[in-house]
DRENLODREN-31052 format. One record per residue (C-alpha): chain; residue number from 1; x, y, z. Coordinates in Angstrom, 2 decimals, m for minus. Layout:
BEGIN
{node A NUM {X Y Z}}
...
END
This chain:
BEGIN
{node A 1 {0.00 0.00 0.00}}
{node A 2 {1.59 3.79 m0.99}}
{node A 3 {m0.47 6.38 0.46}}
{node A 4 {2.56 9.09 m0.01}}
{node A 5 {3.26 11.37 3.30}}
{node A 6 {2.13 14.10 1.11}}
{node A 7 {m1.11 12.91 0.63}}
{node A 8 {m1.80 12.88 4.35}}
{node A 9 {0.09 16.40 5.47}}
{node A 10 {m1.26 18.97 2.87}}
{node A 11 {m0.40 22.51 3.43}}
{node A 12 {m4.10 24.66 3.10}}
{node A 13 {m5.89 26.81 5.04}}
{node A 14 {m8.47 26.61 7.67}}
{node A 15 {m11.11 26.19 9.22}}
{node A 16 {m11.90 22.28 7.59}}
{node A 17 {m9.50 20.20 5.35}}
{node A 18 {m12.82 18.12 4.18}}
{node A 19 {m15.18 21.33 4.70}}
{node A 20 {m12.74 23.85 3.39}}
{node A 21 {m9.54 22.81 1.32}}
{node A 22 {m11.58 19.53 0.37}}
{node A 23 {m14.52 21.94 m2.25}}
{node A 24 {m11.96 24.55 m3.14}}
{node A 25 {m10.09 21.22 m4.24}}
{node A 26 {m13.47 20.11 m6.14}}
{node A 27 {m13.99 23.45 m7.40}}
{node A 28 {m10.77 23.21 m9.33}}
{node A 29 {m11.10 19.55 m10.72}}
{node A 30 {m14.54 21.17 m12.53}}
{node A 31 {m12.94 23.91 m13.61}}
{node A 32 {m10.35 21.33 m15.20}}
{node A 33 {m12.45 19.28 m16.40}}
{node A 34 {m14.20 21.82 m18.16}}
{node A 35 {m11.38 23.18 m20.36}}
{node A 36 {m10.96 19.42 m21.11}}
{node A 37 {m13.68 19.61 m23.51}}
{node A 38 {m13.82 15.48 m22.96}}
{node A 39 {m17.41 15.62 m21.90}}
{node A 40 {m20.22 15.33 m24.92}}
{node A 41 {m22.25 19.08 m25.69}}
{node A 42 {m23.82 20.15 m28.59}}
{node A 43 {m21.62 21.71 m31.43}}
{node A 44 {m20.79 25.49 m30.89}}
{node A 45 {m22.20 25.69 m27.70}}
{node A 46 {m20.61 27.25 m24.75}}
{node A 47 {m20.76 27.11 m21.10}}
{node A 48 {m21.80 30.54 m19.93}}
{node A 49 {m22.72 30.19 m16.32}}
{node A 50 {m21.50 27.71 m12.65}}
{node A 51 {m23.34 26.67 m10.18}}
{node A 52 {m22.15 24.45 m7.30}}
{node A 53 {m24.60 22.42 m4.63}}
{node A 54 {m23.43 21.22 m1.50}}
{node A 55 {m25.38 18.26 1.12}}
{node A 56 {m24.94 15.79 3.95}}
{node A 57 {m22.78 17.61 6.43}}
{node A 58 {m21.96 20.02 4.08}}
{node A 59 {m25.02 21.41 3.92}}
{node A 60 {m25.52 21.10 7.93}}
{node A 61 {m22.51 22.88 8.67}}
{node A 62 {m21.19 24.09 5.43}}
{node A 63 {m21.33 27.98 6.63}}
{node A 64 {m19.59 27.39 9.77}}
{node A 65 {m16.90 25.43 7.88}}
{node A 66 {m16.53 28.36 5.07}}
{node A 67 {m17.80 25.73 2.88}}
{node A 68 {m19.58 28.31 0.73}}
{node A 69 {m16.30 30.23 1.00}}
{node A 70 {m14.17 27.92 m0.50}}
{node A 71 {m16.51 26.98 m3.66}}
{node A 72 {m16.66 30.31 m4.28}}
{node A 73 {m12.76 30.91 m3.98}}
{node A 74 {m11.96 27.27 m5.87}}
{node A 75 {m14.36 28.59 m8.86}}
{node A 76 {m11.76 32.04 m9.12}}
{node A 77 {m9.15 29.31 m9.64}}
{node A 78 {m7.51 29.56 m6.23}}
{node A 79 {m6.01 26.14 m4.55}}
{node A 80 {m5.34 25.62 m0.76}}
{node A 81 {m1.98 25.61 m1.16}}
{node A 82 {m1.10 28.51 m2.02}}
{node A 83 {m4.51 30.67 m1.55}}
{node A 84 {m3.59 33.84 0.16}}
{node A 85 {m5.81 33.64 3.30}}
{node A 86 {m5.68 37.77 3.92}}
{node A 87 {m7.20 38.26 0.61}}
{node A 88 {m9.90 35.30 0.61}}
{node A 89 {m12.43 38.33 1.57}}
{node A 90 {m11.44 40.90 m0.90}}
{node A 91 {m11.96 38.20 m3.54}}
{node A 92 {m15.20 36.40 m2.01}}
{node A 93 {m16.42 40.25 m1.99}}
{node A 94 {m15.69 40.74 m5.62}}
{node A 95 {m17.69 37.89 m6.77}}
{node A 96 {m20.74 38.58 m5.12}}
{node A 97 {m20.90 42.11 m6.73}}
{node A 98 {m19.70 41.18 m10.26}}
{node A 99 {m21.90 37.59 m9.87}}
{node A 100 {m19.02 36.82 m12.30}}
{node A 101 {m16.09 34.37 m11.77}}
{node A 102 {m13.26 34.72 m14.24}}
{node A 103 {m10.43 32.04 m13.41}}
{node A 104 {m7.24 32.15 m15.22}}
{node A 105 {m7.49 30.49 m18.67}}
{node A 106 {m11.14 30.59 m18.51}}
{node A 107 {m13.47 32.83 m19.97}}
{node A 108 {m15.77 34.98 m17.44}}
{node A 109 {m18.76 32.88 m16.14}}
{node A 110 {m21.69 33.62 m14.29}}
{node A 111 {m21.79 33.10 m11.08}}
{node A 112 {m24.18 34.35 m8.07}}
{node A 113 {m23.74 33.08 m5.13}}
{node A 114 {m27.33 34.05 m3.60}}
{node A 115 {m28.44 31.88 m6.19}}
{node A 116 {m26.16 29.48 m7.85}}
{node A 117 {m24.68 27.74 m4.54}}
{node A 118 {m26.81 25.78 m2.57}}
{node A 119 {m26.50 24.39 0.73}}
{node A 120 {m28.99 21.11 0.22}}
{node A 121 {m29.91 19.56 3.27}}
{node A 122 {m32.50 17.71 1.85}}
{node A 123 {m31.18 15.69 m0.46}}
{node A 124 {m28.24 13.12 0.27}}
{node A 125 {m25.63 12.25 m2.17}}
{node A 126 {m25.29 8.33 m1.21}}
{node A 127 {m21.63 7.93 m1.84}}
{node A 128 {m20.34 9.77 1.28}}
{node A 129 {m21.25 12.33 3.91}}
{node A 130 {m19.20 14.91 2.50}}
{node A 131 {m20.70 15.14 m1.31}}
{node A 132 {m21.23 18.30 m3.66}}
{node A 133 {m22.29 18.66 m7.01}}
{node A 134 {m20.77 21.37 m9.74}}
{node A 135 {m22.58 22.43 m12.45}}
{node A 136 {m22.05 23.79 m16.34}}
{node A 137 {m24.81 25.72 m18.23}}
{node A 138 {m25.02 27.27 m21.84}}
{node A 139 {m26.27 30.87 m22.19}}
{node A 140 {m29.91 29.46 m21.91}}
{node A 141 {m29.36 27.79 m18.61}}
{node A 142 {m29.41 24.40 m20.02}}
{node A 143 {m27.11 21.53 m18.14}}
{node A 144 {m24.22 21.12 m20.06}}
{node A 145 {m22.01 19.16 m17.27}}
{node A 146 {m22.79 17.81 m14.23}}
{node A 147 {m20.02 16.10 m11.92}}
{node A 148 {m20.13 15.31 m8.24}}
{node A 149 {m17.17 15.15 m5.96}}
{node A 150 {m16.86 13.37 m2.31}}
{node A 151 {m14.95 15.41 0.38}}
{node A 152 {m13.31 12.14 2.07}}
{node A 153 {m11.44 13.82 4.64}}
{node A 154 {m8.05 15.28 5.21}}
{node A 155 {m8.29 17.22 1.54}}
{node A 156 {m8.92 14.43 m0.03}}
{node A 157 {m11.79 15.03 m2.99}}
{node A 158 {m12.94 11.55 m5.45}}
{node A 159 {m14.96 11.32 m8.59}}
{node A 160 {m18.04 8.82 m8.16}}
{node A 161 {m15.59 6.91 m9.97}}
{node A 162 {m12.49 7.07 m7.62}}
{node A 163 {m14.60 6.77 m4.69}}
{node A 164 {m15.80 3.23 m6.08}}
{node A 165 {m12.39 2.50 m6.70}}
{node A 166 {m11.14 3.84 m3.44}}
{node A 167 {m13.96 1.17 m1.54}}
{node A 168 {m12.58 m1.80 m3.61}}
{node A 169 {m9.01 m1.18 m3.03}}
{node A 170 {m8.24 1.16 m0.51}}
{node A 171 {m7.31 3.83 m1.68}}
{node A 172 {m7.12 5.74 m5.18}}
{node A 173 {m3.45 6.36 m4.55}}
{node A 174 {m2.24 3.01 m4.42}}
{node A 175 {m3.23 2.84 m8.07}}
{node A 176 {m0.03 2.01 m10.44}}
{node A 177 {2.33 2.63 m7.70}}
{node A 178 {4.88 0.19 m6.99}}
{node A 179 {7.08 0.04 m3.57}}
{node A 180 {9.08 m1.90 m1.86}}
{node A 181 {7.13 m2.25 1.03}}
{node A 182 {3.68 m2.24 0.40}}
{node A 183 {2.00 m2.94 3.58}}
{node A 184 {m1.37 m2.28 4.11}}
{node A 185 {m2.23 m2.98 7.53}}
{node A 186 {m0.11 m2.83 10.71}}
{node A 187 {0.30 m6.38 10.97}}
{node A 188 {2.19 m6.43 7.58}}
{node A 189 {4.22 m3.24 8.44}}
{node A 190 {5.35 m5.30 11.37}}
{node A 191 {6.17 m8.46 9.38}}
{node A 192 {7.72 m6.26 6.71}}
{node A 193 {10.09 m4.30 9.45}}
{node A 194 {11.08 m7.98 10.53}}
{node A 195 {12.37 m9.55 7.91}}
{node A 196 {14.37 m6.60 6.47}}
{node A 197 {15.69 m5.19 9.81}}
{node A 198 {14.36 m1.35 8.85}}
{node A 199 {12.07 0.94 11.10}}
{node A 200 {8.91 1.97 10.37}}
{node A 201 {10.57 5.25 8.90}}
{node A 202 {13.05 3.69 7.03}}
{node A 203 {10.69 1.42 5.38}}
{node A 204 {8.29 4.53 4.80}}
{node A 205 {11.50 6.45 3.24}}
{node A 206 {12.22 3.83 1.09}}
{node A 207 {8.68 3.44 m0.24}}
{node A 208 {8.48 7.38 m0.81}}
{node A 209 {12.09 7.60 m2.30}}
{node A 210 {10.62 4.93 m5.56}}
{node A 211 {8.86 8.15 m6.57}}
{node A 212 {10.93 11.03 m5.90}}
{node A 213 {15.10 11.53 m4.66}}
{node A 214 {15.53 12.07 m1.31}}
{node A 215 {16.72 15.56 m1.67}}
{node A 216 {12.79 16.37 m2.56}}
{node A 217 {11.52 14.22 m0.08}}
{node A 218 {13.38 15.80 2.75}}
{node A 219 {12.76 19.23 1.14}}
{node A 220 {8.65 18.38 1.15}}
{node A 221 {9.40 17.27 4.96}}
{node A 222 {11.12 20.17 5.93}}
{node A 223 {8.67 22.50 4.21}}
{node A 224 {6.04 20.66 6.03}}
{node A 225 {7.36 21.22 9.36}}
{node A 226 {7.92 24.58 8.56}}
{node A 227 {4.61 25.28 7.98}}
{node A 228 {3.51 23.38 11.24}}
{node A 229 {6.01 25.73 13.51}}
{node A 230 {4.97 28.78 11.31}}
{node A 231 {1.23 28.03 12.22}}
{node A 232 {2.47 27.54 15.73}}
{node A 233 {4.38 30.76 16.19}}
{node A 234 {1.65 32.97 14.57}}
{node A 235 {m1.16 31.32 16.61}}
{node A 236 {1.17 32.00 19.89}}
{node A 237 {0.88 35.57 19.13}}
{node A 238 {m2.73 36.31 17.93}}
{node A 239 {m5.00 37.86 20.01}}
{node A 240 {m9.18 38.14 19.84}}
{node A 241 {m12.13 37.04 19.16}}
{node A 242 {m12.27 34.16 16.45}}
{node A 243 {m14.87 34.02 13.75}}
{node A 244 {m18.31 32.84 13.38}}
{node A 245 {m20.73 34.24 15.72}}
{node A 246 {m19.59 32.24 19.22}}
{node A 247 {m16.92 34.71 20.28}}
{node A 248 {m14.80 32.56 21.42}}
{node A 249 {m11.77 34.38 22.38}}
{node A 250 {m8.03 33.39 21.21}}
{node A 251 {m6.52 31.94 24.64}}
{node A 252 {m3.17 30.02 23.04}}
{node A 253 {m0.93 33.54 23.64}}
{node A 254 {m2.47 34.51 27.13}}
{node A 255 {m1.46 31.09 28.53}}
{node A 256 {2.03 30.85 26.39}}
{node A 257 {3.12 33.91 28.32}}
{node A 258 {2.33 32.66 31.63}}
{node A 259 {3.95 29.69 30.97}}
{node A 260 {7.45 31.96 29.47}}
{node A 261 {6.74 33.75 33.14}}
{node A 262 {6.76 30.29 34.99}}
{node A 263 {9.35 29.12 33.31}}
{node A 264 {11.52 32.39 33.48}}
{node A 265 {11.44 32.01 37.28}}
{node A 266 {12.42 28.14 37.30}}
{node A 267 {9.47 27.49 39.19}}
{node A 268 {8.35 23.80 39.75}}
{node A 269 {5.26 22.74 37.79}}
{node A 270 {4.78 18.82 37.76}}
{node A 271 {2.79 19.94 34.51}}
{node A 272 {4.96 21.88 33.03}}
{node A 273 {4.95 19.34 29.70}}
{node A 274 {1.19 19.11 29.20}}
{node A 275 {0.89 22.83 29.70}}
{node A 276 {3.43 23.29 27.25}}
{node A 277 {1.55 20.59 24.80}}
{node A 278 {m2.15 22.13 25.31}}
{node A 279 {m0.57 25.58 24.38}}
{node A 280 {1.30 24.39 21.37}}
{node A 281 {m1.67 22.36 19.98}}
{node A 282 {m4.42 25.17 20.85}}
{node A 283 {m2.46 27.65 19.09}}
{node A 284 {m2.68 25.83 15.43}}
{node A 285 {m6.43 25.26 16.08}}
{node A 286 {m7.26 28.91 16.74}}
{node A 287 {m5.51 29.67 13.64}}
{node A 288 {m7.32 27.18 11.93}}
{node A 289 {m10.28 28.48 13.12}}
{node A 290 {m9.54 31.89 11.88}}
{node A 291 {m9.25 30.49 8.24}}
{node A 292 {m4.96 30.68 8.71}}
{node A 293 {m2.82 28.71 6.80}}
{node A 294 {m2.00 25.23 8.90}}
{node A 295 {m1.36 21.42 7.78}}
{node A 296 {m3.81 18.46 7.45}}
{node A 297 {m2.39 16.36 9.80}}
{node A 298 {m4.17 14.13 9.17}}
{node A 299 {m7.52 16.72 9.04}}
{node A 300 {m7.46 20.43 9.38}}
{node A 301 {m9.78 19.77 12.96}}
{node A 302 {m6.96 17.38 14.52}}
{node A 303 {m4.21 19.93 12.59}}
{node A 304 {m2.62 21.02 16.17}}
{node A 305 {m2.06 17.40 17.80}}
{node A 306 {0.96 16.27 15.90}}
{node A 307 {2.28 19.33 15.62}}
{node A 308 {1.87 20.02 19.55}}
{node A 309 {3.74 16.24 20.27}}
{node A 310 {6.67 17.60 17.50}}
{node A 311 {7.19 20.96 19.24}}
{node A 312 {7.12 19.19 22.35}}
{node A 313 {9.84 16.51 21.24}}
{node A 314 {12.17 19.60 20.12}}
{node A 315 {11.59 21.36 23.25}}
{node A 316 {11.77 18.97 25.86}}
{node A 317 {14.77 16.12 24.13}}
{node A 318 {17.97 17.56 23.64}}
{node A 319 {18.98 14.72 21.10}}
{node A 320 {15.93 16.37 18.98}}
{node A 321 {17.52 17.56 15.27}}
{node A 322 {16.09 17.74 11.80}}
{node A 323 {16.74 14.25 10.99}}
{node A 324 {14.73 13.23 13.81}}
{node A 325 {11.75 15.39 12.42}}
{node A 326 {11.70 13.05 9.25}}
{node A 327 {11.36 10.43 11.03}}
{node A 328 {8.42 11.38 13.23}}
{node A 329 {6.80 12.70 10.32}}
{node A 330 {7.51 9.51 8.18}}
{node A 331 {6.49 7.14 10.88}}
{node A 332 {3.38 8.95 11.69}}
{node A 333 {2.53 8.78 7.80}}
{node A 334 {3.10 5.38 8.02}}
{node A 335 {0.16 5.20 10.62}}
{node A 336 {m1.47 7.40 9.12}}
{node A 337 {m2.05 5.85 6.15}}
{node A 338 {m3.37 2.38 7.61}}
{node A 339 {m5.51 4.45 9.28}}
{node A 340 {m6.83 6.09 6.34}}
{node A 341 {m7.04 2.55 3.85}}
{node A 342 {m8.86 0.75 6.88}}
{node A 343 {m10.72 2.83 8.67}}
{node A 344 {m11.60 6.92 7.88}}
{node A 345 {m9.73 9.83 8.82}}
{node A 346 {m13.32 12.06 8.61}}
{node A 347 {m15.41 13.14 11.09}}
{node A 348 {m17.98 13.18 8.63}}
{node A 349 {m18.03 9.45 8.21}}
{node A 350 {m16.95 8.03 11.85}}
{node A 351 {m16.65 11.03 14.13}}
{node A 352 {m14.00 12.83 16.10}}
{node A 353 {m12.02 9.31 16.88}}
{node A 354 {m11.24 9.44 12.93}}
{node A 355 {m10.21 12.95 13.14}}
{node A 356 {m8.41 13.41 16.69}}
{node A 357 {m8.26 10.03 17.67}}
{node A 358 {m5.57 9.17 14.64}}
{node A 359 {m3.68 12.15 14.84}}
{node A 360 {m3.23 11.10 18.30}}
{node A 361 {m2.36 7.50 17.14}}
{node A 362 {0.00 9.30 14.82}}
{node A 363 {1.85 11.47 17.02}}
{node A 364 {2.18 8.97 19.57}}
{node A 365 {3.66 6.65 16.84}}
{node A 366 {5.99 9.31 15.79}}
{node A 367 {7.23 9.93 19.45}}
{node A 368 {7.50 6.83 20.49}}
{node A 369 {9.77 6.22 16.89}}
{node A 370 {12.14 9.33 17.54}}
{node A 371 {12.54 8.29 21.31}}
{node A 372 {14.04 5.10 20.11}}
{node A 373 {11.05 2.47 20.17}}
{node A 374 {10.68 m0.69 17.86}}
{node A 375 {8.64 m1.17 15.09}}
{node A 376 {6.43 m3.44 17.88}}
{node A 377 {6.49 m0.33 20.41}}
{node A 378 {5.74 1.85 17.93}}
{node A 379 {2.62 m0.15 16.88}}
{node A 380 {1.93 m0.30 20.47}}
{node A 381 {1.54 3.61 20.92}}
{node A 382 {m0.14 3.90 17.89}}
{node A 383 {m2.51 1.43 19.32}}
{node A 384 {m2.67 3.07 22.55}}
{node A 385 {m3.92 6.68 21.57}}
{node A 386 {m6.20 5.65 19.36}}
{node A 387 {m8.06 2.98 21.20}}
{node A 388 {m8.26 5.58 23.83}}
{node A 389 {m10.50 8.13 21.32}}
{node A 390 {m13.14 5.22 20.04}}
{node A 391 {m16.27 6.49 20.26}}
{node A 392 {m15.19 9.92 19.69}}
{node A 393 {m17.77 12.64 18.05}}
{node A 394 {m17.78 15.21 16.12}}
{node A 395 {m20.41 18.00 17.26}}
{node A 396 {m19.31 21.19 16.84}}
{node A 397 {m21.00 23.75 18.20}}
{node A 398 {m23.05 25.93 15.47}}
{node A 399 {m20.60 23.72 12.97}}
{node A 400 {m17.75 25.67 14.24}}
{node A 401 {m14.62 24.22 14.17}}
{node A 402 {m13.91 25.62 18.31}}
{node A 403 {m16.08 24.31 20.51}}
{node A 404 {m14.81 20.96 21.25}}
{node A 405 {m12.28 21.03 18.44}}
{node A 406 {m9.41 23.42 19.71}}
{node A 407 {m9.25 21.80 23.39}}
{node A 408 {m9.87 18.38 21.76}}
{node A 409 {m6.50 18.59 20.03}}
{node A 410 {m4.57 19.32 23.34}}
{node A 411 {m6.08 16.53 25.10}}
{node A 412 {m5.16 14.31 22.17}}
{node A 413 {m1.52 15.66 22.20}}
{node A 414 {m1.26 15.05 26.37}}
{node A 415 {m2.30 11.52 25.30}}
{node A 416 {m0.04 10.66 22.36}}
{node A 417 {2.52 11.76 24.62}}
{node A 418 {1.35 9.80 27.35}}
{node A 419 {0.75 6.68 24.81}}
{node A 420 {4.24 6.93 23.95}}
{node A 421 {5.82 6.59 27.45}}
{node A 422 {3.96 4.14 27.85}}
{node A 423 {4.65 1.64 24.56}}
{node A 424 {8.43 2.46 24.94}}
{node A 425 {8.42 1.32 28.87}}
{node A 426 {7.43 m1.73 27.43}}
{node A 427 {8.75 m4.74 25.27}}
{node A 428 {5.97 m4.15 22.50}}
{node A 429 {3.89 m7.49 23.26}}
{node A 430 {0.61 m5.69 24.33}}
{node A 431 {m3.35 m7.37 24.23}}
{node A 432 {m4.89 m4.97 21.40}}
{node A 433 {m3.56 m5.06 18.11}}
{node A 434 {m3.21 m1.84 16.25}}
{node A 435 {m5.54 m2.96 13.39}}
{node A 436 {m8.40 m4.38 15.90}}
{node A 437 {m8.44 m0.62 17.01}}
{node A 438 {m8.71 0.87 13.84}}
{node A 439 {m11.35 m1.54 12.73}}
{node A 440 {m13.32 m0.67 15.73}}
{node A 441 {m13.11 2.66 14.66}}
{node A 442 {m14.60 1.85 11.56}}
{node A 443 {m17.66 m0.63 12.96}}
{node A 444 {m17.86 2.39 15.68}}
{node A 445 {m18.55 5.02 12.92}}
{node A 446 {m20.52 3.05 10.76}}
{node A 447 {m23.03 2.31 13.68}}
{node A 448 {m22.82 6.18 15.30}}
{node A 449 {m25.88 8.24 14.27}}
{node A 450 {m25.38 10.78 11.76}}
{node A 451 {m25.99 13.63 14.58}}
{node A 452 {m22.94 13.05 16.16}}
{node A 453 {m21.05 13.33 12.46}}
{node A 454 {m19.80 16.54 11.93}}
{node A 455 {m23.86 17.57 11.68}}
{node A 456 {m24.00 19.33 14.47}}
{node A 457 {m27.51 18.14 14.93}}
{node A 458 {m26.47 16.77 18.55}}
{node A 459 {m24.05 16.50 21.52}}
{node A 460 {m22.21 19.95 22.40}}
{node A 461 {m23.85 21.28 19.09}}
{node A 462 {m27.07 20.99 21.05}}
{node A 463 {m26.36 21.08 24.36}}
{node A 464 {m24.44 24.72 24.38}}
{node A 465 {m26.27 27.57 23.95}}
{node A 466 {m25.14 29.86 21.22}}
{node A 467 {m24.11 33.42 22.95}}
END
């Protein structure tokens, strides 16, 4: 199995990698698909206006999620990656008073938003909780194209097609990629690391270095990390009230300079580690939450537990150096992606354990790896965090991604870490396999009612009154 560490830690913007990044994504595909011309249409006809439908939880909570947002911005031809988020507004603005969208190498289309994006709550698209549905008309508002996309989680956006393909195999990735160790479920990643001796990372490396030199593939780590301790340091310095009607206030810088006070005056604090972890991971989430730039890892909502564990390795291990990044980023890929193939990474589709729950399971994988654990340890951590998050779910409050989200992250990071000391304390012989957990995750999810699915149609999303 190659799910490539790139796939799972995307660089985008907030506040949802499914909910956001994931229809900007979709947005673009139509756009491409539509200067393909390989779709049938009457001769000399032209398409002359867009329109874009979004349902399941996309509908429920696409405005909290900037949903709309991001259709709009994907149908301008901007991409997560390299969308400026300071000028999302300016250019959101723009559209709704031309009702025109005029993407590079396209003509100018019609486009009103009031009218030509809606948020359809009433009609399910069957393939996936996450689906949307793009639209192509002539200059008589006739259907010229029709294509519908599945937000999967993570960033991740499939044709009907791929996601058929995706349920049969695993995953669309894997297609026509060949590697030397293609393991697919923790059990063979353990099987694999025994017979050739490697770790988890070095069997990851070697699977990502059949497809690129390892100059670019420590490059795309470093740049990765990067972005992690850029989102990080920004969110440590923001102050206010975030987005979306809550006012929930920005709390990551308030507490990160008590802590510099605390720790300025040597002061004992038996918590000193978890305070530092909670800070680290709350700051990424509030700047998710205010539509910043951050990292899937693996999902925009769970973007500030890995993150949190890394800063915490650096700051806390003084054998932490780059090298030592790569591998907790590798190893937590690794995890990562047998997660993802087995299971779900989106709290549309199995809740908050899919979203929190394996970023924990990756961190604590990644720690546990850099500390100097075995391939069986390693497993063991992995195993550890995430079992620990089943049942998990998602109910944001007024489909915010805040309230649980931002806390939930730090409590994840506290127990990755945790996870970790735990699995390397030990020989790696533990009673729960890794892949039992994640395919309780999955039965778990599949049985959860949709309200606690990223709807916000229960839980905290009912329970907390809106101020």
């Amino acid at each position: 199995m190659f799910l490539s560490v790139f796939d799972l830690f995307k660089i985008g913007i907030g506040p949802s990698s499914s909910h956001t990044m994931g229809p900007m994504t979709a947005a673009a595909r139509f756009l491409k698909e539509i200067l393909s011309n390989d779709w049938p249409r009457p001769a000399g006809v032209k398409v002359d206006r867009v329109g874009a439908s979004l349902h399941g939880s996309l509908a429920y909570t696409g405005i909290g999620h900037g949903s709309d947002r991001a259709v709009i911005l994907g149908l301008t031809g901007l991409v997560p990656v390299t969308v400026d988020p300071d000028q999302s507004d300016e250019v959101i603005a723009e559209v709704k008073a031309d009702k025109r969208v005029s993407p590079p190498g396209h003509p100018s289309y019609r486009f009103d938003p009031a009218l030509d994006l809606v948020l359809d709550k009433k009609t399910p698209l069957t393939g996936h909780a996450n689906g949307m549905a793009f639209y192509a008309y002539d200059a008589n508002d006739r259907v010229l194209l029709k294509r519908i996309y599945y937000s999967v989680g993570g960033g991740f956006v499939v044709s009907e097609e791929e996601l058929q393909i995706m349920k049969q195999r695993g995953s669309v990735t894997t297609e026509g990629k060949k590697v030397p160790y293609p393991f697919k479920n923790a059990a063979e990643m353990l099987a694999m690391a025994a017979r050739s001796g490697l770790s988890i990372a070095e069997m990851k490396r070697a699977n990502e270095e059949t497809h690129m030199s390892r100059e670019k593939l420590d490059s795309g780590l470093d740049d990765i990390w990067a972005a992690m301790k850029g989102c990080i340091d920004r969110g440590l310095t923001q102050e206010g009230i975030m987005p979306g009607g809550l006012k929930v206030r920005r709390r990551a810088r308030q507490l990160h300079d008590k802590l510099q006070e605390e720790w300025s005056r040597n002061r004992p604090n038996p918590l000193l580690a978890n305070d530092w972890l909670s800070i680290y991971a709350m700051a990424v989430n509030e700047e998710n939450a205010a539509g910043g730039r951050v990292v899937t890892a693996p999902t925009n909502g769970a973007a500030g537990t890995l993150p949190a564990v890394l800063r915490y390795w650096l700051h806390f291990h003084p054998e932490a150096d780059q090298a030592s990044i790569r591998d907790f980023l590798l190893t937590a890929a690794a995890v990562g992606g047998i997660i993802k193939t087995n299971a779900s990474i989106s709290g549309a589709e199995v809740g908050c354990q899919g979203e929190v729950g394996s970023a924990s399971a990756m961190a604590a994988a990644g720690l546990c790896a850099v500390m100097g654990g075995t391939p069986e340890q390693v497993e063991n951590a992995a195993e550890i965090a995430l079992e620990h998050h089943l049942g998990m779910t998602c109910d944001p409050v007024a489909g915010l991604v805040q309230v649980p989200c931002i806390e939930r992250n730090a409590l994840g990071a506290v127990k990755a870490v945790t996870a970790a000391s735990l699995a390397i304390k030990g020989d790696g012989k533990h009673f729960v396999p890794l892949d039992a957990a994640i395919e309780t995750m999955r039965q778990t999810g599949a049985d959860m009612n949709e309200r606690y699915k990223e709807t916000s149609l229960g839980g905290l999303a009912v329970n907390v009154v809106e101020c």
